[in-house]
MDAnalysis code that builds the backbone (N, CA, C; Angstrom):
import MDAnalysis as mda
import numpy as np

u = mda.Universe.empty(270, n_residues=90, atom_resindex=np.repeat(np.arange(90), 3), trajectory=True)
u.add_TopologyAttr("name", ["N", "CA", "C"] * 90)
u.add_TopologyAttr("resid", np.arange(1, 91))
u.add_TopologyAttr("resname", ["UNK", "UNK", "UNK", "UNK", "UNK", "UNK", "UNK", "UNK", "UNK", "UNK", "UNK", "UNK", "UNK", "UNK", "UNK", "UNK", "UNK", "UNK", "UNK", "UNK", "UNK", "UNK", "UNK", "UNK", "UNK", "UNK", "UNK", "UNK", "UNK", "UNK", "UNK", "UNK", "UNK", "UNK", "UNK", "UNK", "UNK", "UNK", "UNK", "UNK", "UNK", "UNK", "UNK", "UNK", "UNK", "UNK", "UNK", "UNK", "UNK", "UNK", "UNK", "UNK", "UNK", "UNK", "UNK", "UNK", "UNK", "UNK", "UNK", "UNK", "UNK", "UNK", "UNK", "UNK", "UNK", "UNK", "UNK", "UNK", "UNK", "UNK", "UNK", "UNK", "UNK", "UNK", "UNK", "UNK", "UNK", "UNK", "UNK", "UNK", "UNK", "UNK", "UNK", "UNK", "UNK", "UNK", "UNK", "UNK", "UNK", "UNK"])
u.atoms.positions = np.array([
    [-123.110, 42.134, -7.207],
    [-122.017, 42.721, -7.963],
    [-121.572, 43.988, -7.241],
    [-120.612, 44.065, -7.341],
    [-119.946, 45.235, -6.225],
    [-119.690, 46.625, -7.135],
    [-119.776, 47.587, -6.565],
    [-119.370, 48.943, -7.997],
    [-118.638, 48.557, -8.847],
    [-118.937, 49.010, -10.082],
    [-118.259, 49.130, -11.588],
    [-117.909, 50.353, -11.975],
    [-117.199, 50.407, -12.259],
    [-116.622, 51.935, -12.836],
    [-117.314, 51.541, -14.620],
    [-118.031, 52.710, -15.245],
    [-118.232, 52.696, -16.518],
    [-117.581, 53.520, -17.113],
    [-117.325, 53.442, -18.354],
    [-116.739, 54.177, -19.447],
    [-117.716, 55.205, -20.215],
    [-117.854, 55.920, -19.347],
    [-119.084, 56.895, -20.339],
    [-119.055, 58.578, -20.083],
    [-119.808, 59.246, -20.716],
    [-119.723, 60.161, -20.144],
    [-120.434, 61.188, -19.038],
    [-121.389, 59.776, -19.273],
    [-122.684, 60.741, -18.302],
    [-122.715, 59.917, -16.835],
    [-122.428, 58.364, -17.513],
    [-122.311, 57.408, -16.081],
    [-121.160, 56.850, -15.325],
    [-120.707, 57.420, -14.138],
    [-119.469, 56.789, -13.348],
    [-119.299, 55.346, -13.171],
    [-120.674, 54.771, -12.335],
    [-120.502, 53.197, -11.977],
    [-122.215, 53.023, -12.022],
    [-121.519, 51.637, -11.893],
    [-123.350, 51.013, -11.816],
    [-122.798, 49.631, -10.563],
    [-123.755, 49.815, -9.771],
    [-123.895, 48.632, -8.524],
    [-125.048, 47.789, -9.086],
    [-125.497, 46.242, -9.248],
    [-126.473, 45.265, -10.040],
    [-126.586, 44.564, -8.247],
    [-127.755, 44.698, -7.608],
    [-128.084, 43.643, -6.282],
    [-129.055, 42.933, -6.683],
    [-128.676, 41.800, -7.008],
    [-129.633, 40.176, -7.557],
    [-129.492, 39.325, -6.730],
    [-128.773, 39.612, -5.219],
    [-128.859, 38.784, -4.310],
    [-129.039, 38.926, -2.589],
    [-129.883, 40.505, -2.827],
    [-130.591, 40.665, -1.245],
    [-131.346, 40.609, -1.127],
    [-132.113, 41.586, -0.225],
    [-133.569, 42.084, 0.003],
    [-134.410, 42.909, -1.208],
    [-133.369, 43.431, -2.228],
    [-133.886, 44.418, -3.245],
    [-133.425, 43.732, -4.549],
    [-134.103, 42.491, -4.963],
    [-132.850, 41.651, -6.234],
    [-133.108, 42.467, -7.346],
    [-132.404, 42.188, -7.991],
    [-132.055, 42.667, -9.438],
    [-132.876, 44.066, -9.473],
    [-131.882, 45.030, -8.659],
    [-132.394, 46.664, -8.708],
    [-130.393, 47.030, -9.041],
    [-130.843, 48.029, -10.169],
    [-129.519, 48.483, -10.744],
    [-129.249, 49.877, -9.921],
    [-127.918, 49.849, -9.769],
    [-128.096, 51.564, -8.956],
    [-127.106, 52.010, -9.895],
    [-126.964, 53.327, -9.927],
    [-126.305, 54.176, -10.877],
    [-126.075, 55.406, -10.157],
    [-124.271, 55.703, -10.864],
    [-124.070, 56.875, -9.954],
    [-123.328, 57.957, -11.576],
    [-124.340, 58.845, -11.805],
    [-123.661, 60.087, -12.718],
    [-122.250, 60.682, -12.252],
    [-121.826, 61.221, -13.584],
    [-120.328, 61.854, -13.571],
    [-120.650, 62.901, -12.141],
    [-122.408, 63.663, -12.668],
    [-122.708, 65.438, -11.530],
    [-122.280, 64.675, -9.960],
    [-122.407, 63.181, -9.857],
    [-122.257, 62.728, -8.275],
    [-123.858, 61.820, -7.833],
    [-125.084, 62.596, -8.519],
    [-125.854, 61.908, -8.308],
    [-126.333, 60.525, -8.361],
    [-127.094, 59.754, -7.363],
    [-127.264, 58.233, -7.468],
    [-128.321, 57.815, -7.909],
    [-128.315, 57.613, -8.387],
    [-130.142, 56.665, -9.065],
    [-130.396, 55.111, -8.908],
    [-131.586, 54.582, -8.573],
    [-132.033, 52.898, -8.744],
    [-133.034, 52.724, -9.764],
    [-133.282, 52.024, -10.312],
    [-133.871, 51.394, -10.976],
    [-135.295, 51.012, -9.876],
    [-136.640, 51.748, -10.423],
    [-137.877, 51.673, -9.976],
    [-138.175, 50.100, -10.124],
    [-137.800, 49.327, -10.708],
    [-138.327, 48.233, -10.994],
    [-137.207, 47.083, -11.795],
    [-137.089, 45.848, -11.214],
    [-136.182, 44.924, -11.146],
    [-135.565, 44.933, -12.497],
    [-134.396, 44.556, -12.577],
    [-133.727, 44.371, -14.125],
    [-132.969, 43.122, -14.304],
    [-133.619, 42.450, -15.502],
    [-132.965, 41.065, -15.166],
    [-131.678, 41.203, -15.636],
    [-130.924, 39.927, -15.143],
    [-129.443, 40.037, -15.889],
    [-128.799, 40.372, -16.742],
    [-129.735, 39.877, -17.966],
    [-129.331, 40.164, -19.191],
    [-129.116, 41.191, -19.506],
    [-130.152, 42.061, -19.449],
    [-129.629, 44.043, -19.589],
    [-128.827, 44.491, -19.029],
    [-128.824, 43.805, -17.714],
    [-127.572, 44.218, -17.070],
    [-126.157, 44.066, -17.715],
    [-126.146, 42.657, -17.955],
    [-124.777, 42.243, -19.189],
    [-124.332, 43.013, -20.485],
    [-125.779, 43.326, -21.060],
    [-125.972, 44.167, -22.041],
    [-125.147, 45.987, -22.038],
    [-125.503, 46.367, -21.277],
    [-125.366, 47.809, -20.366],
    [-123.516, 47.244, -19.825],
    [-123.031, 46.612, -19.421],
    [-121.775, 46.240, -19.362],
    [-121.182, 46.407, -20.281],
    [-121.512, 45.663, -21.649],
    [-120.684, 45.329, -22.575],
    [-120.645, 46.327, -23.879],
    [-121.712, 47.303, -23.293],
    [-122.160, 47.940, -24.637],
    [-121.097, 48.696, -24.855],
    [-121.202, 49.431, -25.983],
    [-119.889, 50.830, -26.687],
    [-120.050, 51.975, -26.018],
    [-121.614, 52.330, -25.704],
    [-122.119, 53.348, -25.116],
    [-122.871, 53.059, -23.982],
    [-122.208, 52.961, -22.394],
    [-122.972, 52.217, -21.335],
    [-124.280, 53.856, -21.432],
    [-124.088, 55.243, -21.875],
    [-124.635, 56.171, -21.532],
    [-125.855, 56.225, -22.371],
    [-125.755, 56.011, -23.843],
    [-126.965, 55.333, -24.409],
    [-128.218, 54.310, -24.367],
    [-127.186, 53.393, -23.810],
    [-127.620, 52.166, -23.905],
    [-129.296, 52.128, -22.318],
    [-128.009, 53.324, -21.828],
    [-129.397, 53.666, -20.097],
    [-130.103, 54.136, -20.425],
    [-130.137, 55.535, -21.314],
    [-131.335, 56.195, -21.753],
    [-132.018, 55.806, -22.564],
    [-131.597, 54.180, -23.441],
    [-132.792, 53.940, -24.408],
    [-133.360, 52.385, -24.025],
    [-132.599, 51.689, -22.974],
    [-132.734, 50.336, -23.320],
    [-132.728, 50.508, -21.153],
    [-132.599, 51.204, -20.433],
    [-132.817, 51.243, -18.645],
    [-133.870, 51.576, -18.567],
    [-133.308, 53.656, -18.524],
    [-134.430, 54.369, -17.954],
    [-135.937, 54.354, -18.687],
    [-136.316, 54.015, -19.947],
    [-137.656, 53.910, -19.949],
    [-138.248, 52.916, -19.473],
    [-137.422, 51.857, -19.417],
    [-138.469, 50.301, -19.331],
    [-138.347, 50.158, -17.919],
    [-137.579, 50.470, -16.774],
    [-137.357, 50.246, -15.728],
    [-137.256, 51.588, -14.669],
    [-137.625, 52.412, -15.228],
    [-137.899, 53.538, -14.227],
    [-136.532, 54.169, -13.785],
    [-136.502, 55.261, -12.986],
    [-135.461, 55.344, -11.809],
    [-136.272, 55.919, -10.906],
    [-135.312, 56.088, -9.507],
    [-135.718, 56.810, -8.027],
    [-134.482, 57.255, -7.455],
    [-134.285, 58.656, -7.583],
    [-133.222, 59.323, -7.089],
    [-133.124, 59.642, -5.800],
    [-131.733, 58.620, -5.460],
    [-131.327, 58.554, -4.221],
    [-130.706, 59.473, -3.219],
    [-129.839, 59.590, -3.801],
    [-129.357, 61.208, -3.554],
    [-128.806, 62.357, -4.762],
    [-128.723, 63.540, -4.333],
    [-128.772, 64.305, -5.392],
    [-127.554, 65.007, -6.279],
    [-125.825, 64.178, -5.158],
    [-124.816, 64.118, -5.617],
    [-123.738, 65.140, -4.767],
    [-124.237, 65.704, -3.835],
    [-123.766, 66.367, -2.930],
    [-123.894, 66.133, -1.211],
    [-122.684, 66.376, -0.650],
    [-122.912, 66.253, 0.432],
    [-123.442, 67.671, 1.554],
    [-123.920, 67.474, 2.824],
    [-124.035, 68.588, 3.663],
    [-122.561, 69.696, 3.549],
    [-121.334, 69.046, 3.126],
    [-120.152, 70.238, 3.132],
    [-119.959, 70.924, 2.002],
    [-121.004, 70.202, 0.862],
    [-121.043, 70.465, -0.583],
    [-120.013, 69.769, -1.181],
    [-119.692, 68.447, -0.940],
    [-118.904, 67.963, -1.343],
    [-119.413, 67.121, -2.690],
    [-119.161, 66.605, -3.820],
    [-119.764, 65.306, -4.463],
    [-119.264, 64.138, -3.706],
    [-120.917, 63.685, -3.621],
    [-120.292, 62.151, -3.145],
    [-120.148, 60.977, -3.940],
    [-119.125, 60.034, -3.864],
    [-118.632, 59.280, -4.825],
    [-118.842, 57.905, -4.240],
    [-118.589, 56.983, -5.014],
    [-118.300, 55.784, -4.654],
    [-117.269, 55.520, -4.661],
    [-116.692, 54.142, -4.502],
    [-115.300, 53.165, -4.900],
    [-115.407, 52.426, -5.875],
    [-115.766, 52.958, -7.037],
    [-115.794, 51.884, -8.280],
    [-114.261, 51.090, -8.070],
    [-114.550, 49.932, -8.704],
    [-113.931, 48.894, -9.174],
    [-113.848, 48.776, -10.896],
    [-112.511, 48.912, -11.382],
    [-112.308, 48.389, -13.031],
    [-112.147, 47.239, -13.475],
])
């Protein structure tokens, strides 16, 4: 699945890879710029779940980040102090 732009306020996009070397690891990128993965695989369904929900920002902090960990990728800034972003897709 290629970036998603979310509707929230804490989360920009979420990237879902269920078909490389790292399957079903969710990555997540906050409004601050920072990126996060998912410590441990997430099957589809939550993933669908976390899509469709009212609150994609809830739904991470009660139904992602406990059951599946994270590992912060980068910390949302670049060397020029820039935020770094993705290309979500709507």
């Amino acid at each position: 699945m290629a970036w998603r732009a979310l509707q929230s306020s804490h989360l920009m996009g979420v990237e879902y890879d269920d078909e490389t070397h790292e399957p079903q690891i969710l990555t997540f990128q906050f409004v601050n710029g920072a990126i996060y993965r998912t410590a441990y695989p997430v099957p589809r369904t939550s993933v669908d779940s976390l899509l469709q929900s009212s609150s994609a920002g809830s739904y991470f902090h009660s139904k992602i980040e406990p059951v599946f960990g994270m590992v912060k990728l980068a910390d949302g800034t670049t060397k020029s102090g820039r935020r770094s972003t993705r290309n979500f897709r709507r």
